[in-house]
C-alpha positions as CSV (number, residue, x, y, z in Angstrom):
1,X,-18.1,-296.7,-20.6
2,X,-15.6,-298.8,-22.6
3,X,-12.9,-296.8,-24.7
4,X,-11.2,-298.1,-27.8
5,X,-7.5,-298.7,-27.5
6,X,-5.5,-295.7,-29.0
7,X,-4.1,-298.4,-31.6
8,X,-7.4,-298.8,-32.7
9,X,-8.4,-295.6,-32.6
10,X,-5.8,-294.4,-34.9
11,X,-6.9,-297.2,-36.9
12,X,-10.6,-296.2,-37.6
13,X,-9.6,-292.7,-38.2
14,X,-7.2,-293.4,-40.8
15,X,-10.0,-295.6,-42.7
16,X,-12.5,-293.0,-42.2
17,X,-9.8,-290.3,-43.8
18,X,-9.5,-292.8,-46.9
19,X,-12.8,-293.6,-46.9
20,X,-13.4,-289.4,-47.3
21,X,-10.7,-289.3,-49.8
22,X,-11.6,-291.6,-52.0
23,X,-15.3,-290.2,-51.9
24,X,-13.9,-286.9,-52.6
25,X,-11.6,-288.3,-55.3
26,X,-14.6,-290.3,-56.9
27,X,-17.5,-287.3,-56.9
28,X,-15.5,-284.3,-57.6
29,X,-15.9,-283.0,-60.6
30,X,-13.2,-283.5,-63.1
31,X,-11.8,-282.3,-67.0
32,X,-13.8,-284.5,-69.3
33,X,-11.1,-283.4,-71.7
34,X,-7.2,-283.9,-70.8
35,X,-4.5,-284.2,-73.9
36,X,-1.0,-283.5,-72.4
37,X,1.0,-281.8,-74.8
38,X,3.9,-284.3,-76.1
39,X,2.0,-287.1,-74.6
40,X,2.6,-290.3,-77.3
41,X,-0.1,-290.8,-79.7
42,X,-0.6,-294.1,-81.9
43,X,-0.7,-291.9,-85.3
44,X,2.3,-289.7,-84.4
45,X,5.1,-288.8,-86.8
46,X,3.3,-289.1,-90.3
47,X,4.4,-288.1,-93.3
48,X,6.9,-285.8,-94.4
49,X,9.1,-286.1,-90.9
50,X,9.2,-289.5,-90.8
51,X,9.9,-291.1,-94.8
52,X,12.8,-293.1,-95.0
53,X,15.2,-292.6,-97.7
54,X,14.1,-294.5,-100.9
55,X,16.7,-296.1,-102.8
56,X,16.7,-295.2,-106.6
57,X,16.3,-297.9,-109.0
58,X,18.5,-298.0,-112.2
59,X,17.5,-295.6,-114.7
60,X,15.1,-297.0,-117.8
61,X,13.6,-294.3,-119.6
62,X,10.4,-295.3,-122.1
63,X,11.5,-294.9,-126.0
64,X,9.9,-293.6,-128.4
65,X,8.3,-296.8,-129.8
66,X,7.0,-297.6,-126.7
67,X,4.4,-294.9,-127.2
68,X,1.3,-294.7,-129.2
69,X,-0.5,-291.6,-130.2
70,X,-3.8,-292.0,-130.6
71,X,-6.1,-289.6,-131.3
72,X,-10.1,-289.8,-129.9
73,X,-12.6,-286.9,-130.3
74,X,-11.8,-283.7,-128.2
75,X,-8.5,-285.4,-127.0
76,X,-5.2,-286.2,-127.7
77,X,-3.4,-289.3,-126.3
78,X,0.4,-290.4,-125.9
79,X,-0.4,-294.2,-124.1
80,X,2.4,-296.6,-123.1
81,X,3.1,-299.7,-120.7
82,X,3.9,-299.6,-117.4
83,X,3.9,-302.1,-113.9
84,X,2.0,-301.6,-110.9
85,X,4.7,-301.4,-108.9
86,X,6.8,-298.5,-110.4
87,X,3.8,-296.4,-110.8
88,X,3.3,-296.4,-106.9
89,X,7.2,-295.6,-106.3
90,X,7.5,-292.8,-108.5
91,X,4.6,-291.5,-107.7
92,X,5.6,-290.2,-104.2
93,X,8.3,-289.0,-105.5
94,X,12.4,-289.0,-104.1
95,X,12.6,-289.4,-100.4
96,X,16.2,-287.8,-99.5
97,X,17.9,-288.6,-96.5
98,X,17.3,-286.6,-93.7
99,X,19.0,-284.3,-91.5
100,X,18.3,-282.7,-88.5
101,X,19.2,-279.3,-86.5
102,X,21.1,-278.8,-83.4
103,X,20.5,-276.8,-80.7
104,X,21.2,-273.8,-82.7
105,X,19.2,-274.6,-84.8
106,X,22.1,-275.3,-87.3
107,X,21.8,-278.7,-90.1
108,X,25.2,-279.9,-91.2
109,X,25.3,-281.9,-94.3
110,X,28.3,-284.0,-95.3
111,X,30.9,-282.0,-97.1
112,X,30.4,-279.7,-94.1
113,X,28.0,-277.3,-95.8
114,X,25.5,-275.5,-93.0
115,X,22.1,-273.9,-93.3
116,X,20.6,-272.3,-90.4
117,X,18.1,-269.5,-89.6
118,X,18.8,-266.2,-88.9
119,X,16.1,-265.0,-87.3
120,X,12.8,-265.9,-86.9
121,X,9.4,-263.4,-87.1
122,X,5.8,-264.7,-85.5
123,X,2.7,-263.6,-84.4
124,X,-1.4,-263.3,-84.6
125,X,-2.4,-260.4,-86.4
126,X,-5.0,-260.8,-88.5
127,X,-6.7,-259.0,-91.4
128,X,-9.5,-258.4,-90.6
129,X,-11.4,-256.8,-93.4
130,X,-14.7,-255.0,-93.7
131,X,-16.9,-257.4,-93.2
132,X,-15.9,-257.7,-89.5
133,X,-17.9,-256.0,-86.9
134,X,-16.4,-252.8,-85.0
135,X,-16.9,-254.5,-81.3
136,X,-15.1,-257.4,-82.6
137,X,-11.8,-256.7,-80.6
138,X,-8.5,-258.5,-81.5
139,X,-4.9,-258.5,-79.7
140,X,-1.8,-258.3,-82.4
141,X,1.1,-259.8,-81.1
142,X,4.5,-260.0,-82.3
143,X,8.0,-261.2,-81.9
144,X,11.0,-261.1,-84.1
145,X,14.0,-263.3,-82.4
146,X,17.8,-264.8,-83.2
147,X,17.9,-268.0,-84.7
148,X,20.5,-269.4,-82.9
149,X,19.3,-268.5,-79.3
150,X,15.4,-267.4,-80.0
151,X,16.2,-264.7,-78.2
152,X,14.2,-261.6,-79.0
153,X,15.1,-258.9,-80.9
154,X,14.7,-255.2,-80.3
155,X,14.7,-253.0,-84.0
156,X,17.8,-252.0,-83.5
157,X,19.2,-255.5,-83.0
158,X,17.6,-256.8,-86.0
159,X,18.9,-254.0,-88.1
160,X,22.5,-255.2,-87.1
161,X,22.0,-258.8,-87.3
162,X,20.8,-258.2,-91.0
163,X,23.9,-256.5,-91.6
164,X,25.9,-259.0,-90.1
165,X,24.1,-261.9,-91.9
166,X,23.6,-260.2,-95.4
167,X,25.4,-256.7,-95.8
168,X,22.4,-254.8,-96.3
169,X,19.1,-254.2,-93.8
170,X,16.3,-255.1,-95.7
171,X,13.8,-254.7,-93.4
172,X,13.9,-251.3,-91.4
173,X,11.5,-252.7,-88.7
174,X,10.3,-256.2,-87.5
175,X,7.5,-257.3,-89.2
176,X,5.1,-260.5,-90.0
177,X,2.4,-260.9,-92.8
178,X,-1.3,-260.9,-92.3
179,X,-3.2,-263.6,-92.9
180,X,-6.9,-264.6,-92.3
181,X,-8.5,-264.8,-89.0
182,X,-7.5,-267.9,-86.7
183,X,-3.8,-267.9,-88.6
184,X,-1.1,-267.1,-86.7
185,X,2.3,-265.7,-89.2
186,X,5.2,-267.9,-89.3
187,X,8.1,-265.9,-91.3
188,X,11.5,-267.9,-91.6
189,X,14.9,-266.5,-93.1
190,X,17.4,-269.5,-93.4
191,X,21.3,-268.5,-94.6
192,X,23.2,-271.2,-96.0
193,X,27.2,-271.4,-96.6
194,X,29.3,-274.0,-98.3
195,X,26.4,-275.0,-100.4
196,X,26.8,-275.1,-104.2
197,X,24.2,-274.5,-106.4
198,X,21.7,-275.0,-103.5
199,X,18.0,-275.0,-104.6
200,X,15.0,-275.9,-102.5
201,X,12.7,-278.1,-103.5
202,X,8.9,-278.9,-103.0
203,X,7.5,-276.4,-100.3
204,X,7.9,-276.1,-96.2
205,X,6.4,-278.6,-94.3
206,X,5.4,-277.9,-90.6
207,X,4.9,-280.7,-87.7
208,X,3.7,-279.5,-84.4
209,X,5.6,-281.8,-81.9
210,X,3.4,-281.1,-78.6
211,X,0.1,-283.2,-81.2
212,X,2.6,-285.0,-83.4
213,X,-0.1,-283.6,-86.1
214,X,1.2,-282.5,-89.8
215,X,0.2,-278.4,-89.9
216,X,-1.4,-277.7,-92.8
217,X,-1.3,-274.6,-94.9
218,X,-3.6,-273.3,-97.3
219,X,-1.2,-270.3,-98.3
220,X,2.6,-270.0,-98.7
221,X,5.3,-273.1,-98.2
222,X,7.1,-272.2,-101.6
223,X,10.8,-270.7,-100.5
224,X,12.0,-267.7,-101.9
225,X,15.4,-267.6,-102.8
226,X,17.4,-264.2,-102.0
227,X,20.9,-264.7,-103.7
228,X,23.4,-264.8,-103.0
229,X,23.0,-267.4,-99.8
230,X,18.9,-266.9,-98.3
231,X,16.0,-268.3,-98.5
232,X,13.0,-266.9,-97.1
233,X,9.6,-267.8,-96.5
234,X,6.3,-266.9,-94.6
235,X,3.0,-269.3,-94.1
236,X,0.0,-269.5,-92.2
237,X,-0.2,-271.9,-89.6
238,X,-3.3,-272.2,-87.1
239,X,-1.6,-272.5,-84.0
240,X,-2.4,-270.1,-80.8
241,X,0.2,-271.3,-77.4
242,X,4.4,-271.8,-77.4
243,X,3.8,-275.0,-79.4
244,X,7.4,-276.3,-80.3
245,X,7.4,-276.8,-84.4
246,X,9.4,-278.9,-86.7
247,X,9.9,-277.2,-90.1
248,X,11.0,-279.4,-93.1
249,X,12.0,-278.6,-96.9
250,X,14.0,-281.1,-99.3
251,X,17.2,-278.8,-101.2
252,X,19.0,-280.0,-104.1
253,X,22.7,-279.3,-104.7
254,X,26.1,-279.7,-105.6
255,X,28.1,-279.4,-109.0
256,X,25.8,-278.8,-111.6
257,X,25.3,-282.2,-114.2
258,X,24.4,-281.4,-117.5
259,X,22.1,-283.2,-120.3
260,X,21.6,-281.4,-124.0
261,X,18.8,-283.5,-126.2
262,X,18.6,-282.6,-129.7
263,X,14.6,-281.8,-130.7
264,X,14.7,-284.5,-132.7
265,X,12.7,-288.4,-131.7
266,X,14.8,-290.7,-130.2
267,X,17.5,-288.9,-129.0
268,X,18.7,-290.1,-125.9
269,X,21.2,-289.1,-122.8
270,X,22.0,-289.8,-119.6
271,X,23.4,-288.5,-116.5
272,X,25.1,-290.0,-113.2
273,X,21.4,-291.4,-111.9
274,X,19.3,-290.4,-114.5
275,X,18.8,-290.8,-117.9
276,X,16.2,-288.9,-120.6
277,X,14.9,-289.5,-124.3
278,X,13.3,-287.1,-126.4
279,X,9.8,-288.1,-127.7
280,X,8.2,-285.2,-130.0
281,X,7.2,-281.8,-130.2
282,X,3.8,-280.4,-131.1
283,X,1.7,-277.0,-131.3
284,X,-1.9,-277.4,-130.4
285,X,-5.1,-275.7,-128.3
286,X,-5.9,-277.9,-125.3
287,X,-8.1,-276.6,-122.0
288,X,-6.6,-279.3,-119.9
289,X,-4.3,-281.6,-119.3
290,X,-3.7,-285.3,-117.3
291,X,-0.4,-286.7,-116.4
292,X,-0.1,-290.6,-116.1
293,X,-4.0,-291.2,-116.2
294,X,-5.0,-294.7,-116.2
295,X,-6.4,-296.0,-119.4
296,X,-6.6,-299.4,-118.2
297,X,-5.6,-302.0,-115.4
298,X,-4.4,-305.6,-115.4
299,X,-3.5,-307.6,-111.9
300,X,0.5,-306.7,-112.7
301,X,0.3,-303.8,-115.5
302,X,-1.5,-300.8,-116.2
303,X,-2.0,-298.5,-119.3
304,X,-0.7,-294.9,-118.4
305,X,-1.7,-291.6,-120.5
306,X,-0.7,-287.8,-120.7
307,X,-4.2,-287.0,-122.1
308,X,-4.5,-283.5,-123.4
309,X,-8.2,-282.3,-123.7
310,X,-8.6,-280.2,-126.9
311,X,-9.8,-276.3,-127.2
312,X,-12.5,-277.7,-130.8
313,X,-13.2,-273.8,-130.6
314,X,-9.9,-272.8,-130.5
315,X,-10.9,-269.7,-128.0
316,X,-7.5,-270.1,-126.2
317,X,-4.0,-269.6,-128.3
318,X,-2.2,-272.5,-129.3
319,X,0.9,-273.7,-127.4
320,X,4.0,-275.7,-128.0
321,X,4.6,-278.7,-125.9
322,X,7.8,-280.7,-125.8
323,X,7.3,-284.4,-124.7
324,X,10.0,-286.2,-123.0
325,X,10.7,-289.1,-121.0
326,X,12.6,-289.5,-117.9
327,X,13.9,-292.0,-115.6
328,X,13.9,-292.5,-112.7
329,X,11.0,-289.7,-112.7
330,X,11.4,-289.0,-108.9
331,X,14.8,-287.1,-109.9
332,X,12.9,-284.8,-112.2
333,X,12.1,-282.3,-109.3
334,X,16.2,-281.7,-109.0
335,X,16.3,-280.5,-112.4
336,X,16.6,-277.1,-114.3
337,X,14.4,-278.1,-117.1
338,X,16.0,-275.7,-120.4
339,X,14.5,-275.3,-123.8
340,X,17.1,-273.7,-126.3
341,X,15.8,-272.0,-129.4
342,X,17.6,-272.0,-132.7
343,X,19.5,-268.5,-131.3
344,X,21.1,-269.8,-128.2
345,X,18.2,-268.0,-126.5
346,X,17.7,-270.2,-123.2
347,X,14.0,-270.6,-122.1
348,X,14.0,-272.0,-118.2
349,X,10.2,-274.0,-118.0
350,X,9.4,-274.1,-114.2
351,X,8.3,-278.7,-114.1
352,X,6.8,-279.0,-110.1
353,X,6.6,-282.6,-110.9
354,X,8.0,-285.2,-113.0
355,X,6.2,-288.8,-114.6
356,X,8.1,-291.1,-116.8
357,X,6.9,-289.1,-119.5
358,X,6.5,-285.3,-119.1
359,X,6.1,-282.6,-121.1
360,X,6.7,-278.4,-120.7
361,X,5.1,-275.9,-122.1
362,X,6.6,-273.0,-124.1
363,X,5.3,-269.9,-126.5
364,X,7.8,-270.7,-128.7
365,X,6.9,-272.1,-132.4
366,X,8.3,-275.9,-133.0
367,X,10.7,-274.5,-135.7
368,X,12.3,-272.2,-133.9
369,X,13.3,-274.7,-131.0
370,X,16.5,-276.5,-131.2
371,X,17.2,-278.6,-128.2
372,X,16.1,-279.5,-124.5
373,X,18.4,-279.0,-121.9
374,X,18.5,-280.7,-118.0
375,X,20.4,-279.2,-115.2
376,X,20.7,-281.9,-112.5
377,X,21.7,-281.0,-109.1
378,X,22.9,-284.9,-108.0
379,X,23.1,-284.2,-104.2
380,X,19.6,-283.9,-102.5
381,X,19.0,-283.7,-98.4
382,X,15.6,-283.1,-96.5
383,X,16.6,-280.1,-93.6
384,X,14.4,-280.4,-90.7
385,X,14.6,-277.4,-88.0
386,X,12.5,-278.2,-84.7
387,X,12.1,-275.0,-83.0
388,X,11.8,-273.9,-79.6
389,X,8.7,-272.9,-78.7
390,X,6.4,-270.0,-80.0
391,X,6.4,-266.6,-79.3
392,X,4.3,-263.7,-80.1
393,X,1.6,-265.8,-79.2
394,X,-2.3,-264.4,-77.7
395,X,-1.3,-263.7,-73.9
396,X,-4.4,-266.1,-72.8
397,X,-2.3,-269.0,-74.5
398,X,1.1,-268.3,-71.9
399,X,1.0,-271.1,-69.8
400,X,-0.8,-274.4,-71.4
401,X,-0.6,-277.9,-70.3
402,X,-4.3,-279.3,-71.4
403,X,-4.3,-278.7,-75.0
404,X,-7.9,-278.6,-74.5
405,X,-7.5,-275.4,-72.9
406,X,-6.4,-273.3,-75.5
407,X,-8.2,-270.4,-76.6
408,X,-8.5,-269.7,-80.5
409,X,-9.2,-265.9,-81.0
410,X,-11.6,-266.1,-84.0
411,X,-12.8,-269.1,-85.6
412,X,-15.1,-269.2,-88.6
413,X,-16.4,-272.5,-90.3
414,X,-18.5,-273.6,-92.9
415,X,-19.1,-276.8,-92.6
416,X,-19.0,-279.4,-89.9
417,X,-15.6,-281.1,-91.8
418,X,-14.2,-278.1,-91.1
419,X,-14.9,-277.9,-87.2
420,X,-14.0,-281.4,-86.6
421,X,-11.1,-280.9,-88.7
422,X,-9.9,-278.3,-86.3
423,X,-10.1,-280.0,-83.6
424,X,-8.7,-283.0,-84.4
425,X,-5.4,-280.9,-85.6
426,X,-5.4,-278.6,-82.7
427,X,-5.8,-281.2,-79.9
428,X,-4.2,-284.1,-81.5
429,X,-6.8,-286.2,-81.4
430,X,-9.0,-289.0,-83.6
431,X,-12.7,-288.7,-84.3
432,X,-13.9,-292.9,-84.3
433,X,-17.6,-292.5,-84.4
434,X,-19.9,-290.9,-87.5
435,X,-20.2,-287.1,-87.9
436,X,-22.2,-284.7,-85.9
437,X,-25.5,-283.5,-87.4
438,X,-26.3,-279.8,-87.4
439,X,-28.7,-277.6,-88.4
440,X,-29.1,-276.7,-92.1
441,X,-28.8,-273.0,-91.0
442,X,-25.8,-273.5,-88.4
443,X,-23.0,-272.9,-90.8
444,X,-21.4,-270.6,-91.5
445,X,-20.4,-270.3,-88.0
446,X,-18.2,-267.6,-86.2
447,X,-17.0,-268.6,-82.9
448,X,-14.8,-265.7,-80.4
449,X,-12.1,-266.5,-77.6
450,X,-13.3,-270.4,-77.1
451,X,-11.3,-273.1,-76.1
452,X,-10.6,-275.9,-77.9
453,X,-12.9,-277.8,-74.7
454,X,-15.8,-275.9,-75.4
455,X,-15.8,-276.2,-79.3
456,X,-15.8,-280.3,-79.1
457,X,-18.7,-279.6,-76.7
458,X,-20.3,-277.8,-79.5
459,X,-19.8,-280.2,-81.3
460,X,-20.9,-283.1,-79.7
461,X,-24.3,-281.2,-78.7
462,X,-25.6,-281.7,-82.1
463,X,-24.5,-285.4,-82.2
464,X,-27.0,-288.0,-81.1
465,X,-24.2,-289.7,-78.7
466,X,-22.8,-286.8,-78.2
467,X,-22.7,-287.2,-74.1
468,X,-21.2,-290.8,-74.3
469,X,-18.4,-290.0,-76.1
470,X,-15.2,-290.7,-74.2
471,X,-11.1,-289.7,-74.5
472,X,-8.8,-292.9,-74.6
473,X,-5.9,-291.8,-72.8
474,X,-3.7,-294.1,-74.3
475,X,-4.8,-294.0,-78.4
476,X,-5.9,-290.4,-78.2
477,X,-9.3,-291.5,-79.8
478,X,-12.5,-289.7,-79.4
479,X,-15.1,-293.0,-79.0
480,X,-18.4,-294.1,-78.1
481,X,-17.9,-297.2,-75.7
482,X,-19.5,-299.7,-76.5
483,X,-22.2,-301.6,-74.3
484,X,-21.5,-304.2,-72.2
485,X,-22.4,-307.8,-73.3
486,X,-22.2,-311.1,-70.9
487,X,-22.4,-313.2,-74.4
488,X,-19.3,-311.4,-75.8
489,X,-17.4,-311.2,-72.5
490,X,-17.9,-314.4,-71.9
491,X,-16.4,-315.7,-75.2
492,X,-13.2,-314.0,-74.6
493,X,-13.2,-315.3,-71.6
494,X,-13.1,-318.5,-73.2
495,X,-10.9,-317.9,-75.9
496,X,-8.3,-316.7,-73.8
497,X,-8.6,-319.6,-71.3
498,X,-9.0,-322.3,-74.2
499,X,-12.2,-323.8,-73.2
């Protein structure tokens, strides 16, 4: 009987071993859903994180004659001129240059002023309430750790870095605050030296850098400020594995300019960058009121209102409101914004946002106010921390590399929005294909220890396409591919080849 050659032999058994392979490789069952954490996604980077600076244009503040009080039943009108173009600047409001931590998590801003945090408290555990079951069983974690290392703190350690940082121990023991269900406690205390007159401004803004997704947080984000040198915050943030976070705020600072304006119309000032004008002062009832509503829109200009919405019935007691313009507006949000009665008795009126013209609100009757004052801090900076990763986080969570994998503890929606929302944020991916459709007595909808995998498979049950939906590696977008066509294919065929 002929034998093959051992040449060939070896030959035909390494085909038969790829042939086997690449069966294997074809029909074993795989992950439909892989998302590498830190993998590069087409939307990453959004938003606050990623804003360049916006350069300031030259202060012009409206004057008094260029606004018209008009008054229409149930409202009250102050209506001037403005441009297309300015509206949508100002609106967004200033965009500071940015600056960014090192490994200590230290940010050095020029003059050689520092803030850093201290330490650093985070974990899951959740209040609960009443209206949760007793079998419903829940893990509390927690960790309090060094700012500079992320190193973990024990309570004695924590009592000593407190005295080291601040002089006193405010806090006898480590601990975090309790938010809902599926929220896991972020609480930050940042120390700050060679900083004059620092203030922060706006609220904290989280990124999570493994989804390049903004965090978003219902609760919390508005620092507290501990003279003389800490600020101190805790949110909410749904996040449930060592995700690595960037954390944001924008801080004014710096010698202290000062504006005084007279209560009297037309009265003008300026400062370094900005300038102001006085417009009038009045005493009425109103329910609500609109900043910068548009009356009406040409292709370049636009009529802009602050419309106040009168109380006829006068249930509700009448307030004073000082009107004022400033310019550029975006600057108004580094201001201490002072009204001075006829005493020397200094009023300071919180403004959270600033339009060309503004207005604040005070108790105090019209006669017995003398002038408005401005505190302008003319140095501004946007500190952004990007932390190591997580801890305190639900043991299950340790060791993730499909973000697909992670387990949420407790999740309860109300809506399909809010589902698909969560998945989108969690996973960092894109829904590009209509919503699911569920049953009108599917919400609300509790789910317990599922991973994110298993929710879009939830989801996509109860959508008619649900089992064609695929995950584009490259763009991160959940689609439905679409069907092949000869016709089509063969016109790009042809448009590519020029015939």
């Amino acid at each position: 009987m002929p034998t093959l050659a051992p040449t060939k032999r070896r030959l035909l058994l390494l085909l038969g071993s790829l042939a086997v392979f690449a069966f294997a490789y074809t029909f074993a069952p795989k992950k439909r859903w892989v998302s590498q954490m830190g993998a590069p996604r087409h939307f990453a980077e959004i938003g606050f994180f990623t804003d360049a600076e916006t350069p300031l244009p030259p202060p012009q503040a409206l004057r008094s004659s260029e606004i018209t009080k008009k008054e229409e039943p149930g409202k009250l009108l102050y209506t001037w001129q403005d441009t297309r173009e300015r509206w949508s600047r100002y609106i967004q409001g200033r965009i500071p240059p940015r600056f960014t931590d090192d490994e200590a998590q230290v940010v050095t801003l020029p003059g050689g002023g520092q803030i850093r945090i201290a330490w650093a408290s985070m974990g899951y555990h959740p209040s609960l309430g009443d209206e949760f079951p007793s079998k419903e069983t829940f893990t509390p974690t927690m960790a309090t750790v060094r700012g500079d290392t992320w190193e973990p703190l024990d309570e004695e350690s924590f009592r000593a870095l407190q005295l080291q940082e601040r002089g006193q121990a405010y806090w006898t023991t480590s601990r975090i605050s309790r938010w809902e269900p599926g929220e896991f406690s972020l609480d930050l205390t940042f120390i700050h030296d060679g900083i004059s007159n620092l203030t922060p401004v706006g609220r904290l803004e989280v990124m999570n850098l493994d989804t390049m997704t903004q965090v978003e947080s219902m609760a919390g984000g508005i620092l507290n400020v501990m003279p003389p040198n800490t600020l101190y915050e805790a949110i909410p943030v749904e996040v449930f594995y060592p995700a690595r976070l960037a954390v944001g705020f924008d801080i004014g600072y710096g010698p202290i300019e000062e504006m005084r304006l007279p209560l009297s119309p037309g009265k003008r000032g300026s400062l370094s960058a900005l300038e102001a004008e006085f417009i009038s002062v009045q005493r009425i009832a109103w329910k609500s009121a609109q900043n910068s509503a548009t009356i009406k829109r040409t292709k370049n200009r636009e009529e802009r209102a602050v419309i106040f919405t009168l109380d006829e019935q006068v249930k509700r007691t009448p307030r004073t409101d000082v009107l004022f313009s400033i310019s550029p507006p975006e600057l108004g949000r580094f201001c201490d914004f002072v009204l001075v009665d006829r005493h020397g008795k200094e009023e300071k009126v919180t403004q959270r946002q600033s339009y060309r013209l503004s207005y604040l609100t005070t108790k105090t009757l019209p006669e017995d106010l003398s002038e408005l004052v401005l505190r302008y801090r003319p140095n501004h900076a946007r500190v952004v921390f990007e932390l190591p990763p997580l801890r305190g986080v639900p043991p299950v969570n340790q060791d993730i590399e499909n973000v697909f994998d992670v387990v949420i503890p407790h999740l309860e929606v109300h809506h399909s929005h809010e589902l698909k929302w969560t998945i989108s944020q969690q996973a960092g991916v894109r829904f590009a294909f209509r919503d699911a459709e569920f049953p009108t007595d599917y919400f609300p909808h509790r789910f317990e220890n599922q991973s994110l995998g298993e929710l879009l498979d939830e989801y996509l049950a109860h959508h008619p396409q649900g089992s064609r939906v695929r995950l584009n590696s490259k763009t991160h977008l959940l689609e439905i591919p679409k069907p092949f066509s000869f016709e089509k294919t063969w016109k790009a065929v042809r448009k590519r080849l020029g015939i």
